[in-house]
TORRO-81690 format. One record per residue: x, y, z of N, C-alpha, C in turn; residue number from 1. Coordinates in Angstrom, 3 decimals. Last residue first. Layout:
N
((X Y Z) (X Y Z) (X Y Z) NUM) ...
END
This chain:
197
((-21.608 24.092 -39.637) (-22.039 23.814 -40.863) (-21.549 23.097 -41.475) 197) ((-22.532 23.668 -35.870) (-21.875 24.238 -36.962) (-22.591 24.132 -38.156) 196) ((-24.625 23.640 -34.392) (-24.141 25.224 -34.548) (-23.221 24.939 -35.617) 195) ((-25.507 21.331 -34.267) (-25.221 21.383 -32.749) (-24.606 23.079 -33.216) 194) ((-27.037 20.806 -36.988) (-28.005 20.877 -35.496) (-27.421 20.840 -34.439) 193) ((-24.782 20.311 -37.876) (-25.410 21.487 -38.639) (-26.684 21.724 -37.166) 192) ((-23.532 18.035 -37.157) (-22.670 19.103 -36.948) (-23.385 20.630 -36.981) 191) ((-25.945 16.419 -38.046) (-25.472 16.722 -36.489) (-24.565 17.856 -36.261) 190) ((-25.335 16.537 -40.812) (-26.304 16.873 -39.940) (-26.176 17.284 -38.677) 189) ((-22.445 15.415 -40.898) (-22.801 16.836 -41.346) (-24.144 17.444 -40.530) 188) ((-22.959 12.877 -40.111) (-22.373 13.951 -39.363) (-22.544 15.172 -39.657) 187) ((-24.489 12.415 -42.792) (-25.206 12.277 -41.520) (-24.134 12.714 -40.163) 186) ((-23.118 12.334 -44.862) (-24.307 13.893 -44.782) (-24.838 13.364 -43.322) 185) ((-19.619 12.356 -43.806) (-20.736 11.881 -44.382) (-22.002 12.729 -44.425) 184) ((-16.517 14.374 -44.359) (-17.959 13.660 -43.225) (-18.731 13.714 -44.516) 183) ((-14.856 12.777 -46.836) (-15.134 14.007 -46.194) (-16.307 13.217 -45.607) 182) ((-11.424 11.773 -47.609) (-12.475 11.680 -47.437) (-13.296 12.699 -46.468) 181) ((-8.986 12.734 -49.487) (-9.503 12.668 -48.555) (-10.947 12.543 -48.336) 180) ((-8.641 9.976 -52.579) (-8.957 11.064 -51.676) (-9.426 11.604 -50.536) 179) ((-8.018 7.033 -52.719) (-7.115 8.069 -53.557) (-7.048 9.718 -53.177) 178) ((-9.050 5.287 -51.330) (-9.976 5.244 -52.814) (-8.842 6.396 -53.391) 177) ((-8.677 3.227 -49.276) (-8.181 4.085 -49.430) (-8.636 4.323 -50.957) 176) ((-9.011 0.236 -48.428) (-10.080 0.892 -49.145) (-9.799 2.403 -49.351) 175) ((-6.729 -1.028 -47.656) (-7.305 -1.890 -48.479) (-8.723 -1.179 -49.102) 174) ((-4.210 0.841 -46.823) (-3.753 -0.452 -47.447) (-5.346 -1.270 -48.119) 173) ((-6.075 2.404 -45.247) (-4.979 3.179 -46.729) (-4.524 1.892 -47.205) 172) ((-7.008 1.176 -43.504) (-8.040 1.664 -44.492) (-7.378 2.088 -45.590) 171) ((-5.275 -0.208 -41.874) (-5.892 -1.084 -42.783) (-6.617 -0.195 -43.858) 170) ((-3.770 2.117 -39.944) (-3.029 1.575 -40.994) (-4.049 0.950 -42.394) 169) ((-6.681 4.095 -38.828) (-5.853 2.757 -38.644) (-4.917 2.850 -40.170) 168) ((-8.471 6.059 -38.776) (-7.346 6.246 -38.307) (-6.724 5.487 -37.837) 167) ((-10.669 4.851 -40.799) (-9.769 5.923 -41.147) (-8.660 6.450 -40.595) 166) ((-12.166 2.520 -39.335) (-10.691 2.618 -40.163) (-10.020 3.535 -40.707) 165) ((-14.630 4.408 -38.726) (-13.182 3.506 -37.611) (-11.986 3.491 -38.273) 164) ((-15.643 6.922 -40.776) (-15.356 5.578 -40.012) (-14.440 5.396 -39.580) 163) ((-15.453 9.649 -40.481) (-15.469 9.307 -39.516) (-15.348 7.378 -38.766) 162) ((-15.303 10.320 -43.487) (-14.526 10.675 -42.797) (-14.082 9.768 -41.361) 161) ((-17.325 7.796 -44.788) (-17.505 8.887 -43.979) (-16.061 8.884 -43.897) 160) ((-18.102 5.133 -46.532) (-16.946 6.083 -47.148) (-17.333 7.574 -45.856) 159) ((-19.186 3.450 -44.516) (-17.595 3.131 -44.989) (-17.118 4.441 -46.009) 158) ((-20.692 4.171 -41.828) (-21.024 4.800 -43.007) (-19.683 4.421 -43.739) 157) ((-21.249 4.519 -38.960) (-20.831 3.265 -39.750) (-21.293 3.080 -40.960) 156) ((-18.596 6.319 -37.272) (-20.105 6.469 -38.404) (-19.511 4.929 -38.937) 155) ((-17.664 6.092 -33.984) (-17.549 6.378 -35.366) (-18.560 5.961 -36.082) 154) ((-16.593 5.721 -31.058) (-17.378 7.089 -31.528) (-17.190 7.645 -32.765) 153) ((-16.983 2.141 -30.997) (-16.545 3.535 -30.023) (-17.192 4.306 -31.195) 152) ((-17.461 -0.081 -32.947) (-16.023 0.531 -32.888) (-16.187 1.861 -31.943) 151) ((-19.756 -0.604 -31.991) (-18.745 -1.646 -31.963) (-17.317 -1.119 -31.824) 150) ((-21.332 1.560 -32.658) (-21.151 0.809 -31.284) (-20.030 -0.066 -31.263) 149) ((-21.473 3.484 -34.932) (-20.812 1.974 -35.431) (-20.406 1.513 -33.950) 148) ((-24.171 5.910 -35.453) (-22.836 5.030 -34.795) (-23.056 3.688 -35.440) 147) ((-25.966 7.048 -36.515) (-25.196 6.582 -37.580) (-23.773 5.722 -37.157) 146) ((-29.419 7.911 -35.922) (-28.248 7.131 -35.727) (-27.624 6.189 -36.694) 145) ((-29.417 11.325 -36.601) (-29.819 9.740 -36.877) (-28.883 8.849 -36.912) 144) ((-28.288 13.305 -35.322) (-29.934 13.488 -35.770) (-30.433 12.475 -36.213) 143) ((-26.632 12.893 -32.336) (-27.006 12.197 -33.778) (-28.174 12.782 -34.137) 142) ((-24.749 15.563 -30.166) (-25.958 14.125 -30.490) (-26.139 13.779 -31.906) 141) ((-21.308 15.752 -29.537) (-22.716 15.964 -30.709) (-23.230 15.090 -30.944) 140) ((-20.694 13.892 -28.097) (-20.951 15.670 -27.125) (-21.509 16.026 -28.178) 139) ((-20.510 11.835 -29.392) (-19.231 11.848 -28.348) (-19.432 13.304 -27.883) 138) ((-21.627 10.970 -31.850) (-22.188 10.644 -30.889) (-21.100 10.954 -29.640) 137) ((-18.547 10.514 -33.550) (-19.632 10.415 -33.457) (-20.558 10.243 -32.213) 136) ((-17.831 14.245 -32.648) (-18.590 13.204 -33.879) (-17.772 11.907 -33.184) 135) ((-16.728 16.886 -31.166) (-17.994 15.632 -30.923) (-18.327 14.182 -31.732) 134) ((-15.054 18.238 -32.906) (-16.162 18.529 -32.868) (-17.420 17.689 -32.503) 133) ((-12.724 16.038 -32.102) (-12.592 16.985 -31.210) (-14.342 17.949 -31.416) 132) ((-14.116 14.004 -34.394) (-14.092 13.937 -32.581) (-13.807 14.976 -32.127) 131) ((-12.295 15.913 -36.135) (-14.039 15.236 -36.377) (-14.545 14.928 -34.937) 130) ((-10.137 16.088 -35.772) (-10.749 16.929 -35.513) (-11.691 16.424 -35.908) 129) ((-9.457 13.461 -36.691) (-9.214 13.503 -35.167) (-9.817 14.512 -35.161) 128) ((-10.249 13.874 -39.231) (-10.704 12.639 -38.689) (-10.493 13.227 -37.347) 127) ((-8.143 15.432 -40.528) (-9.224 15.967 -40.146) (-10.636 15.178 -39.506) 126) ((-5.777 13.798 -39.904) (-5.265 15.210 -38.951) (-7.383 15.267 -39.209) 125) ((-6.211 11.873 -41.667) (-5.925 11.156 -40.357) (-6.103 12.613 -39.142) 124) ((-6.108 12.812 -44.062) (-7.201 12.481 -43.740) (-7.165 11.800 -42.068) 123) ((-3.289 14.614 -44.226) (-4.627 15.071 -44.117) (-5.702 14.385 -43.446) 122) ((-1.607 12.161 -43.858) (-1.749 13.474 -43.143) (-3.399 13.770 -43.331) 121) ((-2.671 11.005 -46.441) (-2.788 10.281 -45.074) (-2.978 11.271 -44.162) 120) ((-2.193 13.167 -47.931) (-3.561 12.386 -48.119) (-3.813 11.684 -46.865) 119) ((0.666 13.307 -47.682) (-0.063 14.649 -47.785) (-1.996 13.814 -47.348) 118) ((1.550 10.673 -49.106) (1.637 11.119 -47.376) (0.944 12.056 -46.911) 117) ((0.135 8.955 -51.497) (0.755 10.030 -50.942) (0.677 10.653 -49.915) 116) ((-0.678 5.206 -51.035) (-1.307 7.021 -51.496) (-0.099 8.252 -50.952) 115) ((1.229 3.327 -53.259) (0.565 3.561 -51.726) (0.220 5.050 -51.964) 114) ((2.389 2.277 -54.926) (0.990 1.451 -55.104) (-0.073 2.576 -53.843) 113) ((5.352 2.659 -54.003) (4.730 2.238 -55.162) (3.610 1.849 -54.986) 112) ((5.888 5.638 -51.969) (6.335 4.266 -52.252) (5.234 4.251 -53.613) 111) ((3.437 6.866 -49.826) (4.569 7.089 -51.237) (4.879 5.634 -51.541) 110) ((2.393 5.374 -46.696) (2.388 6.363 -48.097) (3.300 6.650 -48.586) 109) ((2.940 3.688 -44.278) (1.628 3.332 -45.491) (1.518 4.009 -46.623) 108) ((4.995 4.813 -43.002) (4.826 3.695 -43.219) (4.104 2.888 -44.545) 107) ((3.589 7.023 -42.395) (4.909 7.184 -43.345) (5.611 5.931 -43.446) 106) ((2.512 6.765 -40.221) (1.441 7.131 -41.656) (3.179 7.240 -42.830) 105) ((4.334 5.774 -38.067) (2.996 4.975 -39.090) (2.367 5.567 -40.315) 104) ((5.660 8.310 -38.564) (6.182 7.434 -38.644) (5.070 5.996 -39.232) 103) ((3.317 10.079 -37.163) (3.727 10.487 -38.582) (4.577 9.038 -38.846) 102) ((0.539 10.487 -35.310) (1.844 8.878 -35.222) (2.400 8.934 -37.064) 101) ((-0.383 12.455 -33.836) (-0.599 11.885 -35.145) (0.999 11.403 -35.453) 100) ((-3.207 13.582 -31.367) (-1.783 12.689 -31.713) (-1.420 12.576 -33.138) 99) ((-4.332 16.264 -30.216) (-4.550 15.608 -31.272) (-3.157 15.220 -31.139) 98) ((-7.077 18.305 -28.585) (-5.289 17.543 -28.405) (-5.662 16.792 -29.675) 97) ((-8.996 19.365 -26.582) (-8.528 20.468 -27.944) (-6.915 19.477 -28.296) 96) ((-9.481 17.614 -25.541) (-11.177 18.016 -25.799) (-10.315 18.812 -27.063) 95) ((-7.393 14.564 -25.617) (-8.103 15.740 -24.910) (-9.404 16.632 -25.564) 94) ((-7.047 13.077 -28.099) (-7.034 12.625 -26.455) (-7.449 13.646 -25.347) 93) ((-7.624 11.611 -30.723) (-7.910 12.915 -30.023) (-7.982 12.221 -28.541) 92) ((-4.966 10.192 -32.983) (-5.915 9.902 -32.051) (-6.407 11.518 -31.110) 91) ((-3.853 8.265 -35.779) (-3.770 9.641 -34.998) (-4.955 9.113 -34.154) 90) ((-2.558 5.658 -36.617) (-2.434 6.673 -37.350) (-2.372 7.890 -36.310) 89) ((-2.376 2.140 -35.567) (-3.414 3.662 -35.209) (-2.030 4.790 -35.483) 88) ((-2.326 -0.324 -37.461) (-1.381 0.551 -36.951) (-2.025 1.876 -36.641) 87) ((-5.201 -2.598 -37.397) (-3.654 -2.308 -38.157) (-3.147 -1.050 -37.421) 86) ((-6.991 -3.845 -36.104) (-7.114 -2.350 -36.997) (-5.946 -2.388 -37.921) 85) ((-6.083 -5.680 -34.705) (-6.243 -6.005 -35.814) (-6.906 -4.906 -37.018) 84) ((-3.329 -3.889 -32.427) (-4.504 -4.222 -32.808) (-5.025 -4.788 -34.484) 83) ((-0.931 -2.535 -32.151) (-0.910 -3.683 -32.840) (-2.583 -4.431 -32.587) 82) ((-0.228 -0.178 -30.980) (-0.651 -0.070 -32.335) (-0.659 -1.694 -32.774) 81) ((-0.517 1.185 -28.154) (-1.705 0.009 -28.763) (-2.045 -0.103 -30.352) 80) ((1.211 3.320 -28.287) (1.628 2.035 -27.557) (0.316 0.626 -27.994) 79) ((1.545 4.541 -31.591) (0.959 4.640 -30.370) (0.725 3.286 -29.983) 78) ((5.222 4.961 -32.370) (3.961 4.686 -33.130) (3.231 4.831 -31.724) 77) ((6.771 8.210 -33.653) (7.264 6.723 -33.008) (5.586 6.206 -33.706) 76) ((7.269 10.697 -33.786) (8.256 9.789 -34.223) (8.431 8.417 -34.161) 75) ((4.507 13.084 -34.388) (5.149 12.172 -33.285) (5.968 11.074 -34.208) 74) ((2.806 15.645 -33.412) (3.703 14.929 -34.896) (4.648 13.989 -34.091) 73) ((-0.001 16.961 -31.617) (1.824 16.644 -31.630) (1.824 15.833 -32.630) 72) ((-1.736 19.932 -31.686) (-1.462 18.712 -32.648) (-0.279 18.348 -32.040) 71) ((-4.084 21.970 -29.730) (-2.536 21.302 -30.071) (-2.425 19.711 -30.539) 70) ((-5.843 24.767 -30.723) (-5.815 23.295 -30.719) (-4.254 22.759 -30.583) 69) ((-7.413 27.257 -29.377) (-6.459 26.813 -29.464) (-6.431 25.261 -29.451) 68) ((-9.487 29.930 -30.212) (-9.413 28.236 -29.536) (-8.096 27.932 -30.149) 67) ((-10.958 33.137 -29.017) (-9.939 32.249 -29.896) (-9.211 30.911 -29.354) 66) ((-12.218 34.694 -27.390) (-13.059 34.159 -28.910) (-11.927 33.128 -29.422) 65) ((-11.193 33.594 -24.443) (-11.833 34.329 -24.842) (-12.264 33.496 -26.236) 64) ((-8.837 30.528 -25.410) (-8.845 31.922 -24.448) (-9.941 32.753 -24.874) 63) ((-6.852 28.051 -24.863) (-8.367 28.363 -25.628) (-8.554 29.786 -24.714) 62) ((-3.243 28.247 -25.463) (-4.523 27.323 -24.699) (-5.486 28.814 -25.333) 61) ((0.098 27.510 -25.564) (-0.964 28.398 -26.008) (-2.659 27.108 -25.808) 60) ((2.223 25.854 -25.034) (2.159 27.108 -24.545) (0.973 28.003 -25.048) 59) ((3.114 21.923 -24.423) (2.063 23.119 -25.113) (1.927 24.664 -24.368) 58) ((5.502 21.199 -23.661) (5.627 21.703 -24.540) (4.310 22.712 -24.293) 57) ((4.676 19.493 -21.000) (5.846 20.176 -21.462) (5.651 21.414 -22.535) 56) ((1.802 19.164 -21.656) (2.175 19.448 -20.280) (3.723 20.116 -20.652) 55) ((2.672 16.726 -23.485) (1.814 17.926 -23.765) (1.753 19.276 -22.769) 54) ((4.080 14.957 -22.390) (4.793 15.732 -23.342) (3.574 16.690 -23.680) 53) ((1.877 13.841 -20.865) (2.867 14.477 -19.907) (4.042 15.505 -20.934) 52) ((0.002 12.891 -22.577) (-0.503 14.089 -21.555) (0.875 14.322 -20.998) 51) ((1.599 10.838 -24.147) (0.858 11.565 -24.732) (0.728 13.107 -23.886) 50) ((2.215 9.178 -21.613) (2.813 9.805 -22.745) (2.606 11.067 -23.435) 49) ((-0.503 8.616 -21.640) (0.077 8.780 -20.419) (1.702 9.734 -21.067) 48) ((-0.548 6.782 -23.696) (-1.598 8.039 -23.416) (-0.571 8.972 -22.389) 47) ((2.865 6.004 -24.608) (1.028 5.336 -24.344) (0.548 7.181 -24.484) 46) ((4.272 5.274 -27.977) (3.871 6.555 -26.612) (2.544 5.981 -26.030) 45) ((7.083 3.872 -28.996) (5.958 3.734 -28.756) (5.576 4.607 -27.712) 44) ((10.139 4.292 -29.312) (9.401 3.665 -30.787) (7.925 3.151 -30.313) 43) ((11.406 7.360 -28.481) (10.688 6.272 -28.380) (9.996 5.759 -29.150) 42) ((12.420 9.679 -28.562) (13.138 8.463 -28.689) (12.540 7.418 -27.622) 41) ((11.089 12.452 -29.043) (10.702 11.555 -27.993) (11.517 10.265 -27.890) 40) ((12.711 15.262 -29.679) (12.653 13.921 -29.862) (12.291 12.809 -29.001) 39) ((10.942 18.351 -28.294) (12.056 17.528 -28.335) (11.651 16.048 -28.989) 38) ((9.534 20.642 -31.299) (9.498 20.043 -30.057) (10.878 18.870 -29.666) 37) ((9.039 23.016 -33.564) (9.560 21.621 -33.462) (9.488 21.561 -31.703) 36) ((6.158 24.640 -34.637) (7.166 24.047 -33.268) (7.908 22.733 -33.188) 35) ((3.756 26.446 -36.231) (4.525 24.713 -35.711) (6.245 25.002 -35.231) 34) ((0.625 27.170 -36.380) (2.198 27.591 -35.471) (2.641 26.500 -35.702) 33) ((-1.837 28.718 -38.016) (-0.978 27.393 -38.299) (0.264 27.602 -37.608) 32) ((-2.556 30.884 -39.803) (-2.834 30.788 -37.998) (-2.234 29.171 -37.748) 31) ((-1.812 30.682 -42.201) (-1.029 31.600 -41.069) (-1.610 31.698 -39.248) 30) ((-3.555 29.468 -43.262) (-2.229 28.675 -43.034) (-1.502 30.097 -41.895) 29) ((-6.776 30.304 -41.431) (-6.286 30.320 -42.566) (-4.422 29.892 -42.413) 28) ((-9.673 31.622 -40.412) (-8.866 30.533 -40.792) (-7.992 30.451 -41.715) 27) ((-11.464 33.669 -40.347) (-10.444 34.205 -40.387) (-9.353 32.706 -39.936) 26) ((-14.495 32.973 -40.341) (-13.544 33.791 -41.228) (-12.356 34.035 -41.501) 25) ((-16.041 30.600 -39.353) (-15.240 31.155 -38.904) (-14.803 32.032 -40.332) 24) ((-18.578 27.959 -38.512) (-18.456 29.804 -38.900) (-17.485 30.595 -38.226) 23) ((-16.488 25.100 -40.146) (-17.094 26.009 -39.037) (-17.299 27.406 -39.311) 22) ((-16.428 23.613 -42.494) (-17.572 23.275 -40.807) (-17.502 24.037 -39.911) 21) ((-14.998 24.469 -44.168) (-16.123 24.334 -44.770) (-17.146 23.653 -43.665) 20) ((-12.317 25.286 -42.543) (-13.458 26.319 -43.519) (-14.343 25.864 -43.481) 19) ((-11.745 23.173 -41.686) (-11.970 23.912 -40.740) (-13.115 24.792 -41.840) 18) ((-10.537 21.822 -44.715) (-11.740 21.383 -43.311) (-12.371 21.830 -42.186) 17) ((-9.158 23.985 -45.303) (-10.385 23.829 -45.954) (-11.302 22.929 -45.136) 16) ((-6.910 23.265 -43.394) (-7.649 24.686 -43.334) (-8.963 24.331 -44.119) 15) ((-6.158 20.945 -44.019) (-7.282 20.647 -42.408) (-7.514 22.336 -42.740) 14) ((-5.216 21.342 -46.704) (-6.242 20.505 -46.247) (-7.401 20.615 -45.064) 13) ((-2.620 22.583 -45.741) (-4.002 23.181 -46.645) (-5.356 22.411 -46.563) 12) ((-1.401 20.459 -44.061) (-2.415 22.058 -43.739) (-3.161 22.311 -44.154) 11) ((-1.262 18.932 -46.474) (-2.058 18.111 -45.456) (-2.190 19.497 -44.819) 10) ((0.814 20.757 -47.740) (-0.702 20.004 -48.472) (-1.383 19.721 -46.988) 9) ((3.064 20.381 -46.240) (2.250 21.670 -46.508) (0.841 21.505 -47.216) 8) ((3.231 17.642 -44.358) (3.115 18.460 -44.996) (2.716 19.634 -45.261) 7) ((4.629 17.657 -40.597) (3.410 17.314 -41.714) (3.800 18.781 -43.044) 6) ((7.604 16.839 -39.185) (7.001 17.861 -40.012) (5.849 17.385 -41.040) 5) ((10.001 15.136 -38.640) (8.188 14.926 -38.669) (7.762 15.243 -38.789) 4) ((12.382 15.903 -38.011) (12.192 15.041 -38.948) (11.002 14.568 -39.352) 3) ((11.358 16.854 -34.807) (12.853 16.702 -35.699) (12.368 15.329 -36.484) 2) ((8.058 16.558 -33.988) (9.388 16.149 -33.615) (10.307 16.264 -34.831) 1) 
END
């Protein structure tokens, strides 16, 4: 949305995250489309939300050898952001969809003490693609169980990519260590015993 543009870092980022899990070659910032879209003027999107502005906008879908993912950059926050998570960041709502509530993550970064927005971006954009590749336990089985049941379809591994708090407000305000964080060796596994690497 107008004025929500993820960084150019946080791309570079989810490209090296794509690189280094999947057998692909030909990843890279130029397969990266972005589209401004209309202003949702709304300071909250349910799901429902979510699927009907996707339905508008999205014009490119998974075809033959080449997958198509759609990210929306969104202006507002997601309608269940007041949970004791703290403020949900991004979310995968379809099998190839991805939310990412830029206004909350631009809430929690720059400023004085707080990590740089590029870092949030990033680690919030390659978290939701962590689920879109199944993790945890969500269409890629576990080679050992590393769910966190409590929280739904995340590693209960605190420095994984995949824990819970990575796509809440609380993890950049109280264990945010400075870098994106990367899957743990026990998604990695699973990722490595369902075809990827």
């Amino acid at each position: 949305m107008k004025g929500y543009k993820p960084t150019g870092q946080a791309l570079d980022s989810l490209v090296a995250f794509l690189n280094r899990r999947l057998h692909k070659n030909t990843i890279s910032r130029s397969n990266i489309m972005l589209t401004q879209i209309s202003d949702g003027n709304q300071s909250s999107y349910t799901a429902s939300d979510l699927r009907n502005m996707e339905a508008k906008n999205r014009s490119h879908f998974t075809s033959g050898n080449t997958l198509w993912t759609y990210i929306q950059v969104l202006d507002g926050n997601y309608s269940d952001s007041s949970n004791q998570n703290g403020k949900v960041l991004g979310l995968s709502y379809y099998n190839t969809s991805i939310a990412i509530f830029e206004k909350a993550i631009r809430s929690i970064s720059g400023g004085l003490g707080g990590p740089p927005r590029y870092k949030v971006e990033g680690t919030v954009i390659d978290h939701e693609f962590g689920h879109l590749f199944g993790l945890v336990n969500n269409g890629t089985p576990m080679v050992q169980d590393h769910q966190d049941t409590a929280h739904g379809h995340h590693c209960n591994v605190k420095s994984c990519l995949m824990y819970y708090a990575v796509e809440t407000s609380n993890t950049f305000n109280n264990v945010f260590n400075g870098s994106i964080p990367h899957i743990g060796h026990y998604g990695v596994a699973d990722l490595q015993a369902n075809g990827g690497k």
